[in-house]
MILOVO-844579 format. One record per residue: x negated, y negated, z of N, C-alpha, C in turn; residue in one letter; residue number from 1. Coordinates in Angstrom, 2 decimals, padded with zeros to 5 digits. Layout:
<recs>
[[X, Y, Z], [X, Y, Z], [X, Y, Z], A, NUM]
...
</recs>
This chain:
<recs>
[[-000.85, 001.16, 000.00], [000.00, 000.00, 000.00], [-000.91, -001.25, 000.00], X, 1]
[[-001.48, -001.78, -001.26], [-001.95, -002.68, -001.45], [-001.88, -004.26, -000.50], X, 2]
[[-002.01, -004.90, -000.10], [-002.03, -006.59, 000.22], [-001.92, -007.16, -000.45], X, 3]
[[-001.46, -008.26, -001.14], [-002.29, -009.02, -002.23], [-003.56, -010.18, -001.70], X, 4]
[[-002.94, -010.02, 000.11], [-004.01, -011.04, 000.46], [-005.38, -010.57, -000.34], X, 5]
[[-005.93, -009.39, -000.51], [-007.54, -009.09, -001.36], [-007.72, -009.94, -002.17], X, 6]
[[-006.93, -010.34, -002.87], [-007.54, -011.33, -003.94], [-007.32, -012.65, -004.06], X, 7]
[[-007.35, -013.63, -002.72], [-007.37, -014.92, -002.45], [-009.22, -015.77, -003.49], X, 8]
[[-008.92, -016.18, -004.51], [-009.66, -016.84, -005.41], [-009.93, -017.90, -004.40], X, 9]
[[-009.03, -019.10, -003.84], [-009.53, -020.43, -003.05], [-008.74, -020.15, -001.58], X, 10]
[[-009.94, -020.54, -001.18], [-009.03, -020.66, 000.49], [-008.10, -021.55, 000.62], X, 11]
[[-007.19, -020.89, 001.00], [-005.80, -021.30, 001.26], [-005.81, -022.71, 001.78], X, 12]
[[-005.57, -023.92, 001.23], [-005.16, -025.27, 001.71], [-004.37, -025.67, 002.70], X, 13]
[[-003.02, -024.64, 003.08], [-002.88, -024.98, 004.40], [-003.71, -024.63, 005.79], X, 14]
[[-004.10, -023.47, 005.59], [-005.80, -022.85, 006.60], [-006.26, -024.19, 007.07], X, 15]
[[-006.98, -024.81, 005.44], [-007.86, -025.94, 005.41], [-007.66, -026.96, 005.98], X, 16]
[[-006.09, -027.50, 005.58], [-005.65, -029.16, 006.27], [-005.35, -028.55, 007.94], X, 17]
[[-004.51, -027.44, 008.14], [-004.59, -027.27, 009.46], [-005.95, -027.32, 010.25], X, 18]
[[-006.78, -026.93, 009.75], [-008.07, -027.30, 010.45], [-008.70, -028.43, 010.79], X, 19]
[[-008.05, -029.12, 009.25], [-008.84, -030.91, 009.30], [-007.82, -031.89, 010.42], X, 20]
[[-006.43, -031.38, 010.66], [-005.51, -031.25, 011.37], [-006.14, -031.35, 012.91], X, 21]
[[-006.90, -030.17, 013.24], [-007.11, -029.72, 014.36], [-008.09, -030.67, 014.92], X, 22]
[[-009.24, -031.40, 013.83], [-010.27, -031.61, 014.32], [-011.73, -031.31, 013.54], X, 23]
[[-011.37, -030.60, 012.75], [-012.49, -029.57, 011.87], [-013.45, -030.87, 011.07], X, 24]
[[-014.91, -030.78, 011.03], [-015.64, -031.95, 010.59], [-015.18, -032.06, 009.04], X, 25]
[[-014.58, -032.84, 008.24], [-014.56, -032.54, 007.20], [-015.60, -032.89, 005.90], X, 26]
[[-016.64, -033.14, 006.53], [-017.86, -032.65, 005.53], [-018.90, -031.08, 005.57], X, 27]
[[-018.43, -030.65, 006.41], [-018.85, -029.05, 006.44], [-017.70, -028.45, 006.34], X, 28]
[[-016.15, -028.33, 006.12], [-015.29, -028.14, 005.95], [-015.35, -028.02, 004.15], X, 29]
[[-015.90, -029.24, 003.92], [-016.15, -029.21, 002.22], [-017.20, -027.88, 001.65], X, 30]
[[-018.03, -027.92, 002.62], [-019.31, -026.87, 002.57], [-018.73, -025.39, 002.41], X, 31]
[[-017.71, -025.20, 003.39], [-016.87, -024.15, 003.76], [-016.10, -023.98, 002.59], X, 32]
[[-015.37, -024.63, 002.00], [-014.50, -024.47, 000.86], [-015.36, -023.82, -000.26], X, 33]
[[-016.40, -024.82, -001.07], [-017.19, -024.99, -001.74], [-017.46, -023.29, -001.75], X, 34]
[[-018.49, -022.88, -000.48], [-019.08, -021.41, 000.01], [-017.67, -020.54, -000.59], X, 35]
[[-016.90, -020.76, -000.30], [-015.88, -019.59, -000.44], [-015.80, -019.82, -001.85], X, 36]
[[-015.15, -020.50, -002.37], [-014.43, -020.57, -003.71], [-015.81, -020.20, -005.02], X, 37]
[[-016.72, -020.67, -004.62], [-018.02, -020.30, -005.39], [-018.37, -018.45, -005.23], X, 38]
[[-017.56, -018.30, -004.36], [-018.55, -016.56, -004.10], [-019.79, -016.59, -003.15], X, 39]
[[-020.13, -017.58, -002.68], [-021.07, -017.99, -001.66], [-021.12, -017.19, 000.11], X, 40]
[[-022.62, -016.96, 000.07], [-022.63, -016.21, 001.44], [-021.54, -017.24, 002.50], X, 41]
[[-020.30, -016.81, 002.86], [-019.68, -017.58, 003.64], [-020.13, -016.83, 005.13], X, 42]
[[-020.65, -015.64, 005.52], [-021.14, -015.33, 006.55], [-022.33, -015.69, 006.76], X, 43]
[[-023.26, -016.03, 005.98], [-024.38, -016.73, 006.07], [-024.05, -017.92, 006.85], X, 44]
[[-023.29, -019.01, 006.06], [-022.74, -020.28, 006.44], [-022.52, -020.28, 007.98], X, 45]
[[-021.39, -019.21, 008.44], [-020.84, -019.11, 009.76], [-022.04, -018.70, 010.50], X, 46]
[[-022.63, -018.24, 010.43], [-023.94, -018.00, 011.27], [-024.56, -019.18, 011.50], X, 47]
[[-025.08, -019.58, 010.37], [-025.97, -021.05, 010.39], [-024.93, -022.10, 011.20], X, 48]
[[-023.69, -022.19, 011.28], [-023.17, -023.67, 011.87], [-023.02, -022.89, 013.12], X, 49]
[[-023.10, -021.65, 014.14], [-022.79, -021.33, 015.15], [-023.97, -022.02, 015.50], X, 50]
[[-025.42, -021.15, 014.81], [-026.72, -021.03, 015.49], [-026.74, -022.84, 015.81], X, 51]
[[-026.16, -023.99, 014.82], [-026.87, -025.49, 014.97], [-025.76, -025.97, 016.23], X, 52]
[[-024.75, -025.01, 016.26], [-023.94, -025.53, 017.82], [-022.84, -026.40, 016.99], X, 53]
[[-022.07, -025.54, 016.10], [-021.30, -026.61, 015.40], [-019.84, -027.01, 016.25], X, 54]
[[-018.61, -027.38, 016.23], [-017.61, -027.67, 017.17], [-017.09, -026.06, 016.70], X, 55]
[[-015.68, -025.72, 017.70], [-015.05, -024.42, 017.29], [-014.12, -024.68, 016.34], X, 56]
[[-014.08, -025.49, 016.04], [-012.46, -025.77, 015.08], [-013.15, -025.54, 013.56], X, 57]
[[-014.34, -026.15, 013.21], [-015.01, -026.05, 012.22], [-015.67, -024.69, 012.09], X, 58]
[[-016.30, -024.46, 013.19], [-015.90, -022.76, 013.12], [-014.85, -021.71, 012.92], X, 59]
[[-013.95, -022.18, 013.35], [-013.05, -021.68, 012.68], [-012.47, -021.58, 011.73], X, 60]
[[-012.95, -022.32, 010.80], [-012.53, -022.32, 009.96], [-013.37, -021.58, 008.81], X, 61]
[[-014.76, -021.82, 009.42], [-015.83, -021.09, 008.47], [-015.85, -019.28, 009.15], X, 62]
[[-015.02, -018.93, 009.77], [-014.86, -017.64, 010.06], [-013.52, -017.43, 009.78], X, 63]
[[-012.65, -017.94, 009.44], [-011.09, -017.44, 008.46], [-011.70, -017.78, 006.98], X, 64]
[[-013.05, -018.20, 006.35], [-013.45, -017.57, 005.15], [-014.18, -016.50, 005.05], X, 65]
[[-014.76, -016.08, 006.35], [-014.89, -014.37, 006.37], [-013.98, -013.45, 005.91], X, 66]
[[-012.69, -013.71, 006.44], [-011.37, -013.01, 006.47], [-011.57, -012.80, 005.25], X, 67]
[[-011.59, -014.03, 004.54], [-010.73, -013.70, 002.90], [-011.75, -012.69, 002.31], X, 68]
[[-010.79, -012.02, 001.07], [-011.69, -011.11, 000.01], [-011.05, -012.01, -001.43], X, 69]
[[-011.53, -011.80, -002.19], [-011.74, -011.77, -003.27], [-012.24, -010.96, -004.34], X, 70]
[[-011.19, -010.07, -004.59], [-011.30, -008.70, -005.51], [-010.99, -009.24, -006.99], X, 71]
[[-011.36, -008.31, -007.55], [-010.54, -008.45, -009.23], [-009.53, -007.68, -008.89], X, 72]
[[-008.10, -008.57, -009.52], [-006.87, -007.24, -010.01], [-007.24, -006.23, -010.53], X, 73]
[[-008.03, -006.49, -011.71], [-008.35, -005.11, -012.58], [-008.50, -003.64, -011.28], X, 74]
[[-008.61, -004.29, -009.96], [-009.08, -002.89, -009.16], [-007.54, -001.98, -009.03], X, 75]
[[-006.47, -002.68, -009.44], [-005.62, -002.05, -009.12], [-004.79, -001.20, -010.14], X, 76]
[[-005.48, -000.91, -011.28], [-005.14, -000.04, -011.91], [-005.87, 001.16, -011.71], X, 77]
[[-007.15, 000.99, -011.36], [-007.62, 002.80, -011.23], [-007.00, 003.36, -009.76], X, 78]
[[-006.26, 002.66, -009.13], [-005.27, 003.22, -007.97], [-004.56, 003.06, -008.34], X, 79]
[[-003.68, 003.13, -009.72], [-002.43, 003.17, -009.67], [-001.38, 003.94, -009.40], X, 80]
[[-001.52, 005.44, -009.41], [-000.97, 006.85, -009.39], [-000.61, 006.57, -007.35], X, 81]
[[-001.24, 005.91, -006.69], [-001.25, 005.69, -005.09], [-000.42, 004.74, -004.96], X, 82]
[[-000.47, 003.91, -005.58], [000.57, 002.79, -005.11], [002.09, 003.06, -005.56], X, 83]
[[002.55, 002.53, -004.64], [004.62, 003.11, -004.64], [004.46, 001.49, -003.90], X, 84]
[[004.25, 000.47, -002.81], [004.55, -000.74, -002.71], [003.33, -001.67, -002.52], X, 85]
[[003.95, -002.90, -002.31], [002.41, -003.89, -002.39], [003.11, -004.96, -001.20], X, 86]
[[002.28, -005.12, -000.89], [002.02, -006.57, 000.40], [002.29, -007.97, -000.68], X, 87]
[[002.96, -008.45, -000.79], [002.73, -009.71, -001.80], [002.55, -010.92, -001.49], X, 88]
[[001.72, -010.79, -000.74], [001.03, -012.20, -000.11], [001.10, -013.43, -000.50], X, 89]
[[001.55, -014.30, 000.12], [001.06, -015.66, -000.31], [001.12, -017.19, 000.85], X, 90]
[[000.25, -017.70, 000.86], [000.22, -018.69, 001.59], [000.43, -020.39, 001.35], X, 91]
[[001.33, -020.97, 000.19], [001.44, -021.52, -000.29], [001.83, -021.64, -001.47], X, 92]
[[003.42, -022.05, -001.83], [003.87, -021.96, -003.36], [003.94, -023.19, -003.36], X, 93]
[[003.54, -023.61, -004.71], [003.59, -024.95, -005.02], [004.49, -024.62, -006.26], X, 94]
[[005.75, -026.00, -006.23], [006.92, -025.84, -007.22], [006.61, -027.81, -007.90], X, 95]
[[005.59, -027.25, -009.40], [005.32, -028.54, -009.88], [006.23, -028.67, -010.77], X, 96]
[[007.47, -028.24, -010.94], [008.34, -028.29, -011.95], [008.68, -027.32, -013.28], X, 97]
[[007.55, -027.21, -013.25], [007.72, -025.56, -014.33], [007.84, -024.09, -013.18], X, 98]
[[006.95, -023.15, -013.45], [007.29, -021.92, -012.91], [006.49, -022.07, -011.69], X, 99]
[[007.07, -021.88, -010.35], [006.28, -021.97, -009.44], [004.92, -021.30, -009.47], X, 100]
[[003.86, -021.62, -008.67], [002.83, -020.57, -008.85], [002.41, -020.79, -007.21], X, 101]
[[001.73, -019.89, -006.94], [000.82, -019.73, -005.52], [-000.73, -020.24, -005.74], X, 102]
[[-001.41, -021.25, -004.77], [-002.47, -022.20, -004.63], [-003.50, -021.12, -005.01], X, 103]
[[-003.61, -020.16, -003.66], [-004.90, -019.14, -003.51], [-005.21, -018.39, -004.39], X, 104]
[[-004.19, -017.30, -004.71], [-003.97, -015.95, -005.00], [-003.82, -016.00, -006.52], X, 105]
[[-004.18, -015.15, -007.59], [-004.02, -015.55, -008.54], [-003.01, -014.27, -009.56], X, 106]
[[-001.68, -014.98, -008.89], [-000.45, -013.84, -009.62], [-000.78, -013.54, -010.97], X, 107]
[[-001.25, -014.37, -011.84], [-000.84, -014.34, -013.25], [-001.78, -012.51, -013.27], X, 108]
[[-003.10, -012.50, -012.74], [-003.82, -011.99, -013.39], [-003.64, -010.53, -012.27], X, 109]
[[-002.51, -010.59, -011.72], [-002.02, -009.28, -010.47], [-001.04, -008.95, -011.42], X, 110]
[[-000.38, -009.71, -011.82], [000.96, -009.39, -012.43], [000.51, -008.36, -013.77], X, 111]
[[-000.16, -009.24, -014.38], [-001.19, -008.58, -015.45], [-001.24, -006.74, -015.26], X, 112]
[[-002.57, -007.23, -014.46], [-003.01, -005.53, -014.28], [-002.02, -004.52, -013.77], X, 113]
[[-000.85, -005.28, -013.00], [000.01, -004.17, -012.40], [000.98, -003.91, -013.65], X, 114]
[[000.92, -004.65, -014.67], [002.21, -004.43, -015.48], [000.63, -003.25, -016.91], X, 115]
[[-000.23, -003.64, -016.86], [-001.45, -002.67, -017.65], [-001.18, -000.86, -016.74], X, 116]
[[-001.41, -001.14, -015.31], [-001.07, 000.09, -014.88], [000.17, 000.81, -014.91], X, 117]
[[001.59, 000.11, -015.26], [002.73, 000.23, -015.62], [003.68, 000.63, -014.48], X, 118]
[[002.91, -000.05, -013.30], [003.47, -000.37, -012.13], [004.61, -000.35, -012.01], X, 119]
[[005.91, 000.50, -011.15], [007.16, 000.62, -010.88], [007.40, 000.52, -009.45], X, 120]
[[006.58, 000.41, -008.93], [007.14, 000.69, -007.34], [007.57, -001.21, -007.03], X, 121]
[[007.70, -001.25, -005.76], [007.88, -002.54, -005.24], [006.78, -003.84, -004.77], X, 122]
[[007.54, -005.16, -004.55], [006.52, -006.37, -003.95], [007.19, -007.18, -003.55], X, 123]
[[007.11, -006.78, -002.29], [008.07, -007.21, -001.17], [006.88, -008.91, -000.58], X, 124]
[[007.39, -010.19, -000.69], [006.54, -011.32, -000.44], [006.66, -011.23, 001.16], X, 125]
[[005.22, -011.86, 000.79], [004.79, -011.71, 002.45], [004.25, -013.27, 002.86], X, 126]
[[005.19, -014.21, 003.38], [004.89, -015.64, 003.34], [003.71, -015.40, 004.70], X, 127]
[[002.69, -016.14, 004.36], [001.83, -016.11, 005.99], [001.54, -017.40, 005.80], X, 128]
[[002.09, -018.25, 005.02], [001.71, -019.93, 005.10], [002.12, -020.53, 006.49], X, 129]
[[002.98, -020.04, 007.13], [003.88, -020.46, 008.01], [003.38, -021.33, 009.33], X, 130]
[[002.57, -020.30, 009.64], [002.02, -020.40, 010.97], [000.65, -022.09, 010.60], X, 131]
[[000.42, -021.94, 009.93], [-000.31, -023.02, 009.45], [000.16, -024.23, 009.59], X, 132]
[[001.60, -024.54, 009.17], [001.83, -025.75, 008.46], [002.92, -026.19, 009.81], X, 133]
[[003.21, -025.80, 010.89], [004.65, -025.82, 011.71], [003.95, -026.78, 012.69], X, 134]
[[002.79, -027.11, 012.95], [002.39, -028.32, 013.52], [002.56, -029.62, 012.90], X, 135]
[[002.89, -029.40, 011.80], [002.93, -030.85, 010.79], [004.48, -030.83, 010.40], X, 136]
[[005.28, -029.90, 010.36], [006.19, -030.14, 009.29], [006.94, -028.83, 009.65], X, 137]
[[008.39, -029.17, 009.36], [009.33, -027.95, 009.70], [009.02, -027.22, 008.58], X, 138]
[[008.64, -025.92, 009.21], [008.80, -024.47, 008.31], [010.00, -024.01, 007.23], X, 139]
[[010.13, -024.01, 006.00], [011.32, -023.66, 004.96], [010.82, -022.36, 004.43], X, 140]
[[010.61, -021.59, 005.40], [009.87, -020.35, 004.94], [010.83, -019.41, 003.51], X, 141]
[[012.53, -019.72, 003.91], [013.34, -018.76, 002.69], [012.92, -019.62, 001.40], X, 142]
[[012.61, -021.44, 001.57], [012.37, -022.22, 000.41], [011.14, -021.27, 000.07], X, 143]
[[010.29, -021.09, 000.58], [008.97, -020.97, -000.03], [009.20, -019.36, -000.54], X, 144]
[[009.77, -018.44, 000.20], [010.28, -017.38, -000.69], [010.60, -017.31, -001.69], X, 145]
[[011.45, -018.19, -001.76], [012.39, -018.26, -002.59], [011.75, -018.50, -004.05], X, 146]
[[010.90, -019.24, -004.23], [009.75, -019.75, -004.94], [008.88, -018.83, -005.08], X, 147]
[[008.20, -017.69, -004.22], [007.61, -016.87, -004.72], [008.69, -015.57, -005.65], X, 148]
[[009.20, -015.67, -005.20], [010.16, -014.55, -005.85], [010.89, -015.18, -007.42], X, 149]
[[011.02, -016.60, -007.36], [010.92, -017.49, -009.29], [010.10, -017.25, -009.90], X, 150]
[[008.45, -017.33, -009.19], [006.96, -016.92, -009.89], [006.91, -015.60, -010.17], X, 151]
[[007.61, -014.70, -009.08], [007.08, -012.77, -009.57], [008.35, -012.47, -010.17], X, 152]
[[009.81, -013.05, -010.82], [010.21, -012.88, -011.79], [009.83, -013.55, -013.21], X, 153]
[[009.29, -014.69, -013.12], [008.86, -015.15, -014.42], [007.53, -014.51, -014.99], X, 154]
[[006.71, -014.64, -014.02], [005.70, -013.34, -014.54], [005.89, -011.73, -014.80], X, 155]
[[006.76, -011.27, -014.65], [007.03, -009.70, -014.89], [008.01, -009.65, -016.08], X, 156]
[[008.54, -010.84, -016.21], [009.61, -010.92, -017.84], [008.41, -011.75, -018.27], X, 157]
[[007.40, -012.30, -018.49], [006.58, -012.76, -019.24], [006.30, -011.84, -020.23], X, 158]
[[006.48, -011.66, -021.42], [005.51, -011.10, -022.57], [004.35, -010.96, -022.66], X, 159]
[[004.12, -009.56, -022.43], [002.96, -009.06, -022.58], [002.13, -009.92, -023.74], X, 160]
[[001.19, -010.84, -024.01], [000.52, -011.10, -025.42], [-000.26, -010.17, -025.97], X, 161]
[[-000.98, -008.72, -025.47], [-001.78, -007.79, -025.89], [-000.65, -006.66, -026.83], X, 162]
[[000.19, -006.97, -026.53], [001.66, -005.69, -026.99], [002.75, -006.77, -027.81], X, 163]
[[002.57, -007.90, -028.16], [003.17, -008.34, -029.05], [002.77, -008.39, -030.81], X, 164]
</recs>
C-alpha cells in the first residue's frame, strides 16, 4: 500500500511558512529548501546547523526535510501486481483556476506511471496539510479534498498522449 508522500519533489510550503511562522531563521530556511528541492545532502545540512547551535524551530525544519523522500513514479510500476490501494497524499492543493494541482507531490507523473502499470485498485486522499496551516487560518480540509479529488479525476480521464 503505497504513500504518495515518497515522492514529495519540493518541500511542502505549508511545513515551510509554518516554520517561518514559528520563528524559523529565514535565511537558512532558504538553505533548507534549496538542500531539499536540489537533491542535496539535507542530513548533512541538519547536522551542520545542530553542530553550529542553530535555534530548534530552524531545526526543525531542516529535520522534516529528512522526512521527505523523493522517488521516481516510474518505481511504481515494477510493484504493480502488489498494489490493490495507495495513500494519496497531499499537503497543499492549489486551485489557480484551471485543474487543481498539488504544490509538492508531482500527480501528473504518479498518475502517469499508475495508469502505464494499468493500475485498478484505489486512492483514497490523504490531506496532511492540516495540521500546518490551523495556527494561521481555519482548516477547509473537505475544500482541499475536494480539490484533490478534481486533480485525480482530471488526470485519470486525461488522454494518454503515448496511446493516441
Amino acid at each position: 500500500m503505497p504513500d504518495l508522500g515518497i515522492f514529495v519533489e519540493r518541500l511542502p510550503r505549508v511545513i515551510i511558512e509554518r516554520a517561518l511562522r514559528d520563528g524559523a531563521d529565514p535565511e537558512i530556511a532558504k538553505k533548507i529548501i534549496a538542500t531539499y528541492d536540489d537533491r542535496g545532502d539535507v542530513d548533512g545540512l541538519l547536522e551542520r546547523l545542530i553542530a553550529d547551535g542553530c535555534d530548534p524551530v530552524t531545526v526543525g525544519l531542516a529535520r522534516n526535510a529528512t522526512f521527505m523522500i523523493a522517488k521516481d513514479p516510474q518505481c511504481l510500476i515494477e510493484h504493480r501486481e502488489f498494489i490493490k490501494h495507495i495513500h494519496a497524499k497531499f499537503y497543499e492543493m492549489v486551485d489557480d483556476g484551471e485543474t487543481p494541482y498539488e504544490y509538492s507531490i508531482p500527480y501528473p507523473k504518479i498518475v502517469a506511471a499508475l495508469k502505464q502499470a494499468d493500475y485498478e485498485g484505489y486512492l483514497s486522499s490523504e490531506y496532511e496539510g492540516n495540521r500546518h496551516i490551523e495556527d494561521a487560518e481555519p482548516v477547509d480540509s473537505v475544500a482541499q479534498v475536494r480539490l484533490h479529488q478534481r486533480m485525480l479525476a482530471a488526470l485519470i480521464d486525461e488522454e494518454d498522449e503515448t496511446n493516441v
